[in-house]
DSSP file (Angstrom, degrees, kcal/mol; ACC not computed):
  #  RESIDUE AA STRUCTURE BP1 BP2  ACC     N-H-->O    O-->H-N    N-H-->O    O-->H-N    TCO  KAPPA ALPHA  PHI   PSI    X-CA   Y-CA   Z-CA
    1    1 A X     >        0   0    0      0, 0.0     4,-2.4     0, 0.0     5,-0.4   0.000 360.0 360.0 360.0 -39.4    3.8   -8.4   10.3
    2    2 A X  H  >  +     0   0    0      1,-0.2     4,-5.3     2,-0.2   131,-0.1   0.890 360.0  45.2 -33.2 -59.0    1.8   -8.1    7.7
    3    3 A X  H  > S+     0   0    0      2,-0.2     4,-2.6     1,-0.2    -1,-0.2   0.728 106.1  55.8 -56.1 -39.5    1.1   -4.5    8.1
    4    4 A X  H  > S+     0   0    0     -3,-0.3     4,-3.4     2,-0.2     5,-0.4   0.931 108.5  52.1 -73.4 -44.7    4.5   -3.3    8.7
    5    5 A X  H  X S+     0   0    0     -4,-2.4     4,-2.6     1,-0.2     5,-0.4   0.994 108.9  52.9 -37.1 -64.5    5.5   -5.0    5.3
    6    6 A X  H  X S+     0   0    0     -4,-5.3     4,-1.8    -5,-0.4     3,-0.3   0.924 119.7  29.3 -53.4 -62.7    2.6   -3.2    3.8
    7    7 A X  H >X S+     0   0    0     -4,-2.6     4,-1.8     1,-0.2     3,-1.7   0.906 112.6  55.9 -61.2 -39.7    3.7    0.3    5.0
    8    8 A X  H 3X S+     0   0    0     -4,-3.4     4,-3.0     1,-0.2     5,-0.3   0.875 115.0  48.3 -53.7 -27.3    7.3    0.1    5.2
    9    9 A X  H 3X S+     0   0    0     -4,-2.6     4,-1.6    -5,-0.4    -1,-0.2   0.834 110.7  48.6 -65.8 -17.6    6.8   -1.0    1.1
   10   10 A X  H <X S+     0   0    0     -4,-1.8     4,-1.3    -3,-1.7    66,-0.5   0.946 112.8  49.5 -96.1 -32.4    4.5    1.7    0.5
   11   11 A X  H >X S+     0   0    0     -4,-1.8     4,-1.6     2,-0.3     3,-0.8   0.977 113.2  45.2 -25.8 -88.7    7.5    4.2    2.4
   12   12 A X  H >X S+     0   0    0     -4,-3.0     4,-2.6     1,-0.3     3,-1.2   0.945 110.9  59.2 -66.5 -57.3   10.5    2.7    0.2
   13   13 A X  H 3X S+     0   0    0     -4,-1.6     4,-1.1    -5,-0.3    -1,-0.3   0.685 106.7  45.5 -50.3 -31.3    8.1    3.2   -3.1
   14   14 A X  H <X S+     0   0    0     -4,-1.3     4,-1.3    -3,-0.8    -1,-0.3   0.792 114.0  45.1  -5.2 -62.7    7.7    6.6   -2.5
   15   15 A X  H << S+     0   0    0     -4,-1.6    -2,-0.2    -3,-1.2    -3,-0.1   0.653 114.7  49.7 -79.8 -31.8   11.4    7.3   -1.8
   16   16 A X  H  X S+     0   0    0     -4,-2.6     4,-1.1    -5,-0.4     3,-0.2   0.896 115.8  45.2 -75.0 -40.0   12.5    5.1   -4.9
   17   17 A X  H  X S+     0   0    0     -4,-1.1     4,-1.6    -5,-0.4    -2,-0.3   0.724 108.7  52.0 -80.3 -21.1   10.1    7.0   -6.9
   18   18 A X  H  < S+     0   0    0     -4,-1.3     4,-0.5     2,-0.2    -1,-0.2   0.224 115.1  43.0 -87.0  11.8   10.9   10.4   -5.7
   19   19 A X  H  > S+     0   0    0     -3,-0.2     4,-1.5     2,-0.1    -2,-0.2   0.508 114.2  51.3-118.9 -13.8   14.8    9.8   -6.5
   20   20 A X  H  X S+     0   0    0     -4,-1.1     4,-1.7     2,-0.2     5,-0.2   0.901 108.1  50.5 -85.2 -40.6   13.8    8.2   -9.7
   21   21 A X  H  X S+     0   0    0     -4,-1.6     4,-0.7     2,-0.2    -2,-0.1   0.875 114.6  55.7 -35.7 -52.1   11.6   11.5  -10.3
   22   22 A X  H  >>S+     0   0    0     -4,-0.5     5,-0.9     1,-0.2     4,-0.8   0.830 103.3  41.4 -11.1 -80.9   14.9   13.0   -9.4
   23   23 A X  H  <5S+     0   0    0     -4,-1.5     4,-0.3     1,-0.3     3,-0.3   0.794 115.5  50.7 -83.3 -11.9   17.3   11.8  -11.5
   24   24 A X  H  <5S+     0   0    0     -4,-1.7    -1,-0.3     1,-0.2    -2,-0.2   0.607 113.3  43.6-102.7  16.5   15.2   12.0  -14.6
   25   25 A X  H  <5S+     0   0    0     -4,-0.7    28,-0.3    -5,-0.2    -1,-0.2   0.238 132.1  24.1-112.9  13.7   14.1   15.7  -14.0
   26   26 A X  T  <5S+     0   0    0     -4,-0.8     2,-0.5    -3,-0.3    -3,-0.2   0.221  98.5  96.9-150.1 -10.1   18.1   16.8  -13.0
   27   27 A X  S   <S-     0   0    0     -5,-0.9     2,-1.2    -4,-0.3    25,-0.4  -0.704  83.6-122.6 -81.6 137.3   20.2   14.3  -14.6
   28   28 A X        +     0   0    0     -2,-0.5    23,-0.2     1,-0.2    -3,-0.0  -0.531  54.4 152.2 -87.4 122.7   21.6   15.1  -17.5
   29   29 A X        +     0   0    0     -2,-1.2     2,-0.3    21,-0.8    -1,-0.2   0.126  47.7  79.8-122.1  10.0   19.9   11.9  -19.4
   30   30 A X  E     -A   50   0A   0     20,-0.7    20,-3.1    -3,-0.1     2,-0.3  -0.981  54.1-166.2-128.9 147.4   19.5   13.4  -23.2
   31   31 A X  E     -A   49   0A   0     -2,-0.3     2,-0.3    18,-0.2    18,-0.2  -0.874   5.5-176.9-118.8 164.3   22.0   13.7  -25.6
   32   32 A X  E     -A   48   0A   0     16,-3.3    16,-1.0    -2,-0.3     2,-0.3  -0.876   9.9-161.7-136.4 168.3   21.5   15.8  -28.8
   33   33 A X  E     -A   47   0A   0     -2,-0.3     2,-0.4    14,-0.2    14,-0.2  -0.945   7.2-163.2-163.8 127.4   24.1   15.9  -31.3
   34   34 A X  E     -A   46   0A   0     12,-1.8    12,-2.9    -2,-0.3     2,-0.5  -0.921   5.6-159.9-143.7 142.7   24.5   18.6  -34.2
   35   35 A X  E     +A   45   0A   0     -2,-0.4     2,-0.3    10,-0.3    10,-0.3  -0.810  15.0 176.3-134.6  82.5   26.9   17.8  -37.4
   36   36 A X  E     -A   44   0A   0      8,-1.8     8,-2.6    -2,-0.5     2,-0.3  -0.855  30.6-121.0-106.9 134.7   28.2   21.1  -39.4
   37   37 A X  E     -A   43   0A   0     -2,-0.3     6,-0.2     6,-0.2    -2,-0.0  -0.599  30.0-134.4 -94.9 140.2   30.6   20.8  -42.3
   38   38 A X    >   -     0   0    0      4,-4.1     3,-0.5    -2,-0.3    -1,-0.1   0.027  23.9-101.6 -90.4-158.5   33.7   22.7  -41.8
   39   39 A X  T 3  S+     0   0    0      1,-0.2    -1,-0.2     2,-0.1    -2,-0.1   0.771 122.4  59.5 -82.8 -16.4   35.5   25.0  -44.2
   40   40 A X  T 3  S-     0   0    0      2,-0.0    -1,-0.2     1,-0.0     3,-0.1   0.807 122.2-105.7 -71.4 -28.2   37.8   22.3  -44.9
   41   41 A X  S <  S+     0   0    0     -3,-0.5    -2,-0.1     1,-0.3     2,-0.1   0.477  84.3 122.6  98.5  21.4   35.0   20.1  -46.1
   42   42 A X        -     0   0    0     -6,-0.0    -4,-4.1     0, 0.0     2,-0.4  -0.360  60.3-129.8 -90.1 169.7   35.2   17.9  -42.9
   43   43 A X  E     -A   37   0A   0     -6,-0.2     2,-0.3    -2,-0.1    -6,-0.2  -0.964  16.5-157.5-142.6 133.1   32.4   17.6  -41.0
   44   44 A X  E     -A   36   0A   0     -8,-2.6    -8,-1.8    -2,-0.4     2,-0.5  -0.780   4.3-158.6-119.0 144.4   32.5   18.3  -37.3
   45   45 A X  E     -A   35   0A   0     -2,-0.3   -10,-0.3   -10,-0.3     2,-0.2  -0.988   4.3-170.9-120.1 106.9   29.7   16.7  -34.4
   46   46 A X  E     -A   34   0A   0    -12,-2.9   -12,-1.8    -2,-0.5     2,-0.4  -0.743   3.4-165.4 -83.5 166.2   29.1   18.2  -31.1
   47   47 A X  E     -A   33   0A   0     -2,-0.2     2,-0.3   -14,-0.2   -14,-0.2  -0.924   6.3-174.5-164.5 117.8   27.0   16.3  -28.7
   48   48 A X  E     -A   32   0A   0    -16,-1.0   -16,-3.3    -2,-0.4     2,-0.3  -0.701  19.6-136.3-100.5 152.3   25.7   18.1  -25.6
   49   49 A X  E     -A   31   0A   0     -2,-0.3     2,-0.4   -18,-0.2   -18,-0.2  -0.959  23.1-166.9-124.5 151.8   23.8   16.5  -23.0
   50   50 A X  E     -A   30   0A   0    -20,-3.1   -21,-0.8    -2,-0.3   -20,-0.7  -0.983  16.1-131.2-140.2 125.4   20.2   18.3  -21.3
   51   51 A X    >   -     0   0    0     -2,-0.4     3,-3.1   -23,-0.2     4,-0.3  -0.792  30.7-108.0 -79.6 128.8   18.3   17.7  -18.4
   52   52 A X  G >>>S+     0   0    0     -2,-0.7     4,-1.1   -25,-0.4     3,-0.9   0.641 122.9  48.1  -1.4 -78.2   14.7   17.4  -18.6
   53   53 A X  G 345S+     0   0    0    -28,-0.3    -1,-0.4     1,-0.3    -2,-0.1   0.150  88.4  80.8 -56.3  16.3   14.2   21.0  -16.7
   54   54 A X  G <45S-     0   0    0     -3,-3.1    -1,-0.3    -2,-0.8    -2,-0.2   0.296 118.9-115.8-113.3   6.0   16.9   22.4  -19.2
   55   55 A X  T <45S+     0   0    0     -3,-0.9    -2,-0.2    -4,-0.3    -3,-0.1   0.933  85.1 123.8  64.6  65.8   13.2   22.3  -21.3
   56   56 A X  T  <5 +     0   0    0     -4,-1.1     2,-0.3    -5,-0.1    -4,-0.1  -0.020  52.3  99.9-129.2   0.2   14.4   19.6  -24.0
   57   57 A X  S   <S-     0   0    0     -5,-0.6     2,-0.4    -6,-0.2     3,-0.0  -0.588  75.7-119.5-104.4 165.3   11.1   17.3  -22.8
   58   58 A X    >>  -     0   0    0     -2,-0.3     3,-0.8     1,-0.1     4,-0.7  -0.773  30.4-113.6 -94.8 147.7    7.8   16.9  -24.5
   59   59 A X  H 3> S+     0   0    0     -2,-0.4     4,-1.3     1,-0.3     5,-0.3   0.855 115.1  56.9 -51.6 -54.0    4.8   18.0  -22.3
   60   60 A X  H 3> S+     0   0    0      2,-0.2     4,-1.3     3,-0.2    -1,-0.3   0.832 102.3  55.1 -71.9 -23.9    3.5   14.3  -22.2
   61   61 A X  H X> S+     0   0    0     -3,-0.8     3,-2.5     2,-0.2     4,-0.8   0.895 112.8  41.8 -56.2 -85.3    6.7   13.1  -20.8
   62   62 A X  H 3X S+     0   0    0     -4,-0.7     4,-2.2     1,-0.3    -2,-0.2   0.582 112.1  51.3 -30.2 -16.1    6.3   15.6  -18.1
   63   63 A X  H 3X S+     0   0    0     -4,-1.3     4,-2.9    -5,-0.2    -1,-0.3   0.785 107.5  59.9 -91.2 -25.6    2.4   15.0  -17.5
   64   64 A X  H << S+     0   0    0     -3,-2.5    -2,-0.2    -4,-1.3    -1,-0.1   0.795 104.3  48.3 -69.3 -25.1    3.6   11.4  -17.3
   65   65 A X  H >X S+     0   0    0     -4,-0.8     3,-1.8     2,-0.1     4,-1.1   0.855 111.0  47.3 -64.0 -55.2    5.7   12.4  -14.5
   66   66 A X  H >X S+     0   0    0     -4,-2.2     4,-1.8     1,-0.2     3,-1.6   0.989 115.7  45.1 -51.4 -54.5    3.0   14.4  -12.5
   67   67 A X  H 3< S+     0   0    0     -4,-2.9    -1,-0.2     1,-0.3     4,-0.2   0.429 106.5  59.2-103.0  22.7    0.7   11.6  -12.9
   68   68 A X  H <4 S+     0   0    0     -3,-1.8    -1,-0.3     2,-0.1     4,-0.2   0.519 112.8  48.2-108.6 -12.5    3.8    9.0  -11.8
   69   69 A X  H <X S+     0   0    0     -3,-1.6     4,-2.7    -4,-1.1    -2,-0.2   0.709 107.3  51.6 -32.0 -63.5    3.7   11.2   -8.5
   70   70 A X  H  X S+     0   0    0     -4,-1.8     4,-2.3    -5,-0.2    -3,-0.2   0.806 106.2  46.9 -55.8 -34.5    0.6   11.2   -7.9
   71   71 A X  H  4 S+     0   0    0      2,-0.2     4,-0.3    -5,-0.2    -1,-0.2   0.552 109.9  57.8-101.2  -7.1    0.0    7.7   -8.1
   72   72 A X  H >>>S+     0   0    0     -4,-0.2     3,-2.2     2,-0.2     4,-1.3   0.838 111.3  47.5 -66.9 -48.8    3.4    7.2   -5.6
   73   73 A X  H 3X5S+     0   0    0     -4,-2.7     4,-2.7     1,-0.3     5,-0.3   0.899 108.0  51.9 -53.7 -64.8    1.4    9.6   -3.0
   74   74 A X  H 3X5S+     0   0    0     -4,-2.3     4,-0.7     1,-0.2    -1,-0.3   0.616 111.6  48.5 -58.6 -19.1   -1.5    7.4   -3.7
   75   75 A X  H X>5S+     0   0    0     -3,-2.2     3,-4.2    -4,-0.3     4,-1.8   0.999 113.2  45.0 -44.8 -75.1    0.9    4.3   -2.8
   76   76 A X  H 3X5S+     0   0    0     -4,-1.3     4,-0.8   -66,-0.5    -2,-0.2   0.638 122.0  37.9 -57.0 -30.4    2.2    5.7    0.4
   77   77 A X  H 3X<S+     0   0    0     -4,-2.7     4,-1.5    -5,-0.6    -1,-0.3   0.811 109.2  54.9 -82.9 -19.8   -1.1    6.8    1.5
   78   78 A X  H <X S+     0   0    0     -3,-4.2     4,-0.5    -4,-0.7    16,-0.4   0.711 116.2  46.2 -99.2 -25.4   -3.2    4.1    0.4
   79   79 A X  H >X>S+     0   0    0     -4,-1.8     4,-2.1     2,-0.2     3,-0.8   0.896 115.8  45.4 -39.7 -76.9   -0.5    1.9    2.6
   80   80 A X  I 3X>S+     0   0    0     -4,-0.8     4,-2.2     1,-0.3     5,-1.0   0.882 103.9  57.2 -42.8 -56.5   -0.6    4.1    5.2
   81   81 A X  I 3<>S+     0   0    0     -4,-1.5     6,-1.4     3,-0.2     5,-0.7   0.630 122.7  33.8 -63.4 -41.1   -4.6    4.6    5.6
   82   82 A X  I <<5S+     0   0    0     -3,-0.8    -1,-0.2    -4,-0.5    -2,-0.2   0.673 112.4  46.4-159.1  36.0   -4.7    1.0    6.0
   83   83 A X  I  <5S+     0   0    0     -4,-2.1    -2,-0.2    52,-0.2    -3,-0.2   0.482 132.8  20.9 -84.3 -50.0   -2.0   -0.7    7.6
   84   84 A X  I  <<S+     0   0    0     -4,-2.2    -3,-0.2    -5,-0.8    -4,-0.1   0.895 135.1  32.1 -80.7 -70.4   -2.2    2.4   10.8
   85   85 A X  I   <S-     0   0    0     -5,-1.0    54,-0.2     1,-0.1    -3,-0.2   0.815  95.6-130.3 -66.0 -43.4   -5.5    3.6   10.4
   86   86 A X      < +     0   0    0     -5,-0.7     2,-0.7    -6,-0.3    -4,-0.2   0.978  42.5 160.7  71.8  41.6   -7.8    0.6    9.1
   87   87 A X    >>  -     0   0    0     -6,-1.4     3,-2.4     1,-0.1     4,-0.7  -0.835  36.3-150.0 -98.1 118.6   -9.4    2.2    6.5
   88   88 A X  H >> S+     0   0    0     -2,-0.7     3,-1.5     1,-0.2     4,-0.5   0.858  88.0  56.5 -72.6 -29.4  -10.7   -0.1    4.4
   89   89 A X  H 3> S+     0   0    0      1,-0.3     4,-2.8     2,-0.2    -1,-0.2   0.424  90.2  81.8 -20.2 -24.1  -10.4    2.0    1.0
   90   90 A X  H <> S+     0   0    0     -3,-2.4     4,-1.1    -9,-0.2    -1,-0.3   0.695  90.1  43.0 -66.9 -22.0   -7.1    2.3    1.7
   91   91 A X  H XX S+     0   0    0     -3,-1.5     3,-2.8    -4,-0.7     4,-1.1   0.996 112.7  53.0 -60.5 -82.9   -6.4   -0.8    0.4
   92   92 A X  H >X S+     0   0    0     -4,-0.5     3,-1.3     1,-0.4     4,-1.0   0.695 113.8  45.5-125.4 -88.3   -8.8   -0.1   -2.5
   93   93 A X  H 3X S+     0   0    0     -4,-2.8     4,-2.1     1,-0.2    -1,-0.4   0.796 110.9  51.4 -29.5 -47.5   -6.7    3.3   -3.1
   94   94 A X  H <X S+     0   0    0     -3,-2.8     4,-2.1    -4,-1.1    -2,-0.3   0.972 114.0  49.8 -68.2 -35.5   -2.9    1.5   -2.7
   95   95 A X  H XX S+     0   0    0     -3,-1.3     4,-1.6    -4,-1.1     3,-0.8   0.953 109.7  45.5 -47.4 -64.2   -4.2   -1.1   -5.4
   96   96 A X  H >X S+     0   0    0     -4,-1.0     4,-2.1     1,-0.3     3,-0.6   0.881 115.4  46.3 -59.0 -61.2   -5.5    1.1   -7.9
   97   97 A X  H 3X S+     0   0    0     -4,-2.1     4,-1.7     1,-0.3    -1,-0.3   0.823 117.3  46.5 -72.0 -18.6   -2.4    3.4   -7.8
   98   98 A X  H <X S+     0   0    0     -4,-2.1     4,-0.8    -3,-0.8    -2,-0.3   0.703 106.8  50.1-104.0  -3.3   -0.3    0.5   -7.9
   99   99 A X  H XX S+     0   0    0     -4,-1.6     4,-1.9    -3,-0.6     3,-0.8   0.904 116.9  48.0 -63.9 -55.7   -1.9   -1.6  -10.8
  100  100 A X  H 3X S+     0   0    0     -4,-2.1     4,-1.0     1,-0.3    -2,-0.2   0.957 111.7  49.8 -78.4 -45.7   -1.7    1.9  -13.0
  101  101 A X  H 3< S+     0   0    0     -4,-1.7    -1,-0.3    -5,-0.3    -2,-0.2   0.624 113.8  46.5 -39.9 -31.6    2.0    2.3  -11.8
  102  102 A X  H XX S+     0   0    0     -3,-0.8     3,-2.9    -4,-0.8     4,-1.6   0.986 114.7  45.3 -44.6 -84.2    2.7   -1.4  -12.9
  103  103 A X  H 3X S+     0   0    0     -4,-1.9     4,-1.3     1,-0.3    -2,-0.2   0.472 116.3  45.3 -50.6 -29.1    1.1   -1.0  -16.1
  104  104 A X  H 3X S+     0   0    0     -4,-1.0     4,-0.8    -5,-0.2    -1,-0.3   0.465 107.6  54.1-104.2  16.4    2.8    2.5  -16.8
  105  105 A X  H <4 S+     0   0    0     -3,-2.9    -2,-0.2    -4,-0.2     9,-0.2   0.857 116.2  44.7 -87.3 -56.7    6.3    1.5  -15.8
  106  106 A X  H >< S+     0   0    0     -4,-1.6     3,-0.7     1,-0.2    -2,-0.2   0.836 113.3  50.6 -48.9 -52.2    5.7   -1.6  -18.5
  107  107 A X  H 3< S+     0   0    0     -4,-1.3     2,-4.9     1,-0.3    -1,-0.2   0.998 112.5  40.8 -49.5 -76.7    4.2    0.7  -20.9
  108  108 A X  T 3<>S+     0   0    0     -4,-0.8     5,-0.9     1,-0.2     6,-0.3  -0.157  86.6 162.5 -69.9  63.2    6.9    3.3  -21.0
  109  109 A X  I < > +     0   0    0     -2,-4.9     5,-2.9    -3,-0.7    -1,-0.2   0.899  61.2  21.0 -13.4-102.9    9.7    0.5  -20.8
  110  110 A X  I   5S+     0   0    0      3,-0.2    -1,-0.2     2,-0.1    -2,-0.1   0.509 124.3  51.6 -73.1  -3.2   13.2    1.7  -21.9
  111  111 A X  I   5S-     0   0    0     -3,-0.3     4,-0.3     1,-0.1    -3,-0.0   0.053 127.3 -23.5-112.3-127.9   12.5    5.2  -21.3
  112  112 A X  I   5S+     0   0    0      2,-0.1     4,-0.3     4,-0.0    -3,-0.1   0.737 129.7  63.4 -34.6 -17.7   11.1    7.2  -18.5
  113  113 A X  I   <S+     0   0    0     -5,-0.9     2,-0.5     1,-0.2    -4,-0.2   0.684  87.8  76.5 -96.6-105.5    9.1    3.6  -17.0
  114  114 A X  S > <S+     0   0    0     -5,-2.9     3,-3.6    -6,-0.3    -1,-0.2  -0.108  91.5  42.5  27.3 -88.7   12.6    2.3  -16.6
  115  115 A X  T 3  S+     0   0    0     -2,-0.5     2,-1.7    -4,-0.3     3,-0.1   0.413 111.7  65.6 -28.4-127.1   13.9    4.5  -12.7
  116  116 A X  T 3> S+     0   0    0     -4,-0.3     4,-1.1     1,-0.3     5,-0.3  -0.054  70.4  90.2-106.7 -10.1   10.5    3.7  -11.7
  117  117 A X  H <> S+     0   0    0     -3,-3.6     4,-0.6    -2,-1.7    -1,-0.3   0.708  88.2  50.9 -67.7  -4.8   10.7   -0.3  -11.6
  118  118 A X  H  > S+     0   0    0      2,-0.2     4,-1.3     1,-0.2    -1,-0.2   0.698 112.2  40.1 -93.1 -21.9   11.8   -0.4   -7.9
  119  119 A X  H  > S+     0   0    0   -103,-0.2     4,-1.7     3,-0.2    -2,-0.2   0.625 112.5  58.3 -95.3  12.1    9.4    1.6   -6.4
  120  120 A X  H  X S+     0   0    0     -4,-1.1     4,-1.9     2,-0.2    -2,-0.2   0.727 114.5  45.7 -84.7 -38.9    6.8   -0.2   -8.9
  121  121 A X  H  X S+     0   0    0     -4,-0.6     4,-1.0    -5,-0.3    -2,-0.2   0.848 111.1  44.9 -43.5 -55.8    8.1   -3.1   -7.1
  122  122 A X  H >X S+     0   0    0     -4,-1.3     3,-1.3     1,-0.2     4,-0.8   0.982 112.4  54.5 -76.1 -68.1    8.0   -1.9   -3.7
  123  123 A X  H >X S+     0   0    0     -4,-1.7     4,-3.2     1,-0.2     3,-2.6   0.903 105.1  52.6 -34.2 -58.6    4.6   -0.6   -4.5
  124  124 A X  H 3X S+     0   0    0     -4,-1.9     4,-2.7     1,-0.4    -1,-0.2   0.862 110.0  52.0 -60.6 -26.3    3.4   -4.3   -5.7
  125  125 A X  H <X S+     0   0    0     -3,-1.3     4,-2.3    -4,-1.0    -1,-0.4   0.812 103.4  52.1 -75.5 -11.0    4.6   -5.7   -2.4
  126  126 A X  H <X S+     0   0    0     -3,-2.6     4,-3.3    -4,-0.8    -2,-0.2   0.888 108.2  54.1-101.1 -64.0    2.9   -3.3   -0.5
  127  127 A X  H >X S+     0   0    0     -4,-3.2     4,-1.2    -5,-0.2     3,-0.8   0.926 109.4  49.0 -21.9 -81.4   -0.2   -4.6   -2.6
  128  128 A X  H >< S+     0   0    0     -4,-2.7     3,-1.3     1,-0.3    -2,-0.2   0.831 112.7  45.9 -35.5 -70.5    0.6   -8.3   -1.6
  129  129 A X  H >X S+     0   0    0     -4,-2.3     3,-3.6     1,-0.3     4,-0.6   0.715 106.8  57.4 -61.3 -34.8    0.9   -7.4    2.1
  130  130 A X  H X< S+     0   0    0     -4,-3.3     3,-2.3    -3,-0.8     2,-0.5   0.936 107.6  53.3 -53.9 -70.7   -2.4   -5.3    2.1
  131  131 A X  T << S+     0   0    0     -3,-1.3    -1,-0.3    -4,-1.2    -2,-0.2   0.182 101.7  53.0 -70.2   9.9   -4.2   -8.5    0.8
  132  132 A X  T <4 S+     0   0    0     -3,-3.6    -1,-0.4    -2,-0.5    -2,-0.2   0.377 110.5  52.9-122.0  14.3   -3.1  -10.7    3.3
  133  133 A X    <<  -     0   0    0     -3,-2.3     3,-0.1    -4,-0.6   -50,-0.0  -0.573  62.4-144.9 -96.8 170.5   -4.5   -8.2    6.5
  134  134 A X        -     0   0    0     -2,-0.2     2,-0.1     1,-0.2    -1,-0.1   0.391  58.8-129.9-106.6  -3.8   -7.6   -6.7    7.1
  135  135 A X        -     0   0    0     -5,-0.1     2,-0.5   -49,-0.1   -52,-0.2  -0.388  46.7 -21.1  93.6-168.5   -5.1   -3.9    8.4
  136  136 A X  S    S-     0   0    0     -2,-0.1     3,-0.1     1,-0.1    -3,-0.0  -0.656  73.2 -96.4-104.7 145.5   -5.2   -2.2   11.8
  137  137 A X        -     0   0    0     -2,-0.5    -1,-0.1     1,-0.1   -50,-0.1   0.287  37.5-106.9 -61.4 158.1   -8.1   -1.9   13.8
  138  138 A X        -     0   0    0    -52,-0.1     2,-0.5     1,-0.1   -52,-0.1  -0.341  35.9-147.4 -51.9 139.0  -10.4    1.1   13.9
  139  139 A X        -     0   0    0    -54,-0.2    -1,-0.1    -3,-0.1     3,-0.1  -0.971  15.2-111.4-110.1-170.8  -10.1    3.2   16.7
  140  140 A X    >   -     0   0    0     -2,-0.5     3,-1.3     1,-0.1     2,-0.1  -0.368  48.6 -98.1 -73.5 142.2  -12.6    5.2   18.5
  141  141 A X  T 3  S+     0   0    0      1,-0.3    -1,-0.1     3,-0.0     3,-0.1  -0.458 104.9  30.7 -67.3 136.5  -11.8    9.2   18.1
  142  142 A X  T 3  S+     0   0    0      1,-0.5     2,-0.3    -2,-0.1    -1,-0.3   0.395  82.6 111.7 102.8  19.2  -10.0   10.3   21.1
  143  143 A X  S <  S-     0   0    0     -3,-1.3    -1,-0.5     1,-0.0     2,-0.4  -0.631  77.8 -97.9 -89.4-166.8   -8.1    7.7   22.1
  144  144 A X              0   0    0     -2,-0.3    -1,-0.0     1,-0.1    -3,-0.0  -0.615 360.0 360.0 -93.2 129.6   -4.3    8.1   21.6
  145  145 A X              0   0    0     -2,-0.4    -1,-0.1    -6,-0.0    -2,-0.0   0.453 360.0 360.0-150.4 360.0   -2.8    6.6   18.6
């Protein structure tokens, strides 16, 4: 039981984290607002809203995205690799991407880290279940799996 817990968590953290990737790289989540006085001596505000790709983001928000990708693949693999397969580094690998995935959903709070607390979630169970298996046994190459 163990095992399926571990992958299916490592599965929905992936999928939470690639729709949270999602909505902050094509939802329009910034507002900007621009305040010009009018000939009258009034002073008139627009306020546009910009998606991320509409190139209104800072280069370290976006590298904070790649490397919040990267470290979902490393969930979903490091889950995978050793709940199916029984690779024991696979554990090793799901930890490590999901400790730094903890730790940067908490860091960036209210802003980008925010979308990413359910599959940080889903990752940490994934964690749990990995630590209570040794995962599934090796087998030999060429049988059928």
């Amino acid at each position: 039981m163990a095992r399926r817990t571990e992958l299916a968590s490592g599965v929905v953290a992936l999928a939470a984290g690639l729709a949270a990737l999602a909505y902050l790289l094509l939802a329009p989540t910034m507002t900007a607002e621009t305040a010009t006085a009018g000939p009258d001596g009034g002073v008139m505000v627009e306020r546009r809203t910009e998606r991320l790709l509409d190139g209104g983001a800072e280069p370290a928000v976006l590298l904070v995205l790649a490397l919040a990708l990267l470290l979902l693949l490393g969930v979903a693999v490091g889950a995978y690799l050793h709940a199916r397969r029984g690779v024991p580094w696979g554990r090793g690998l799901l930890w490590a991407c999901t400790a730094v995935l903890l730790l940067g959903t908490l860091l960036t709070g209210l802003s980008v880290g925010l979308p990413f607390v359910p599959a940080a979630l889903a990752a940490f169970v994934a964690s749990v279940a990995a630590a209570g298996g040794e995962g599934a046994p090796r087998r030999p190459s060429g049988e059928p799996g």
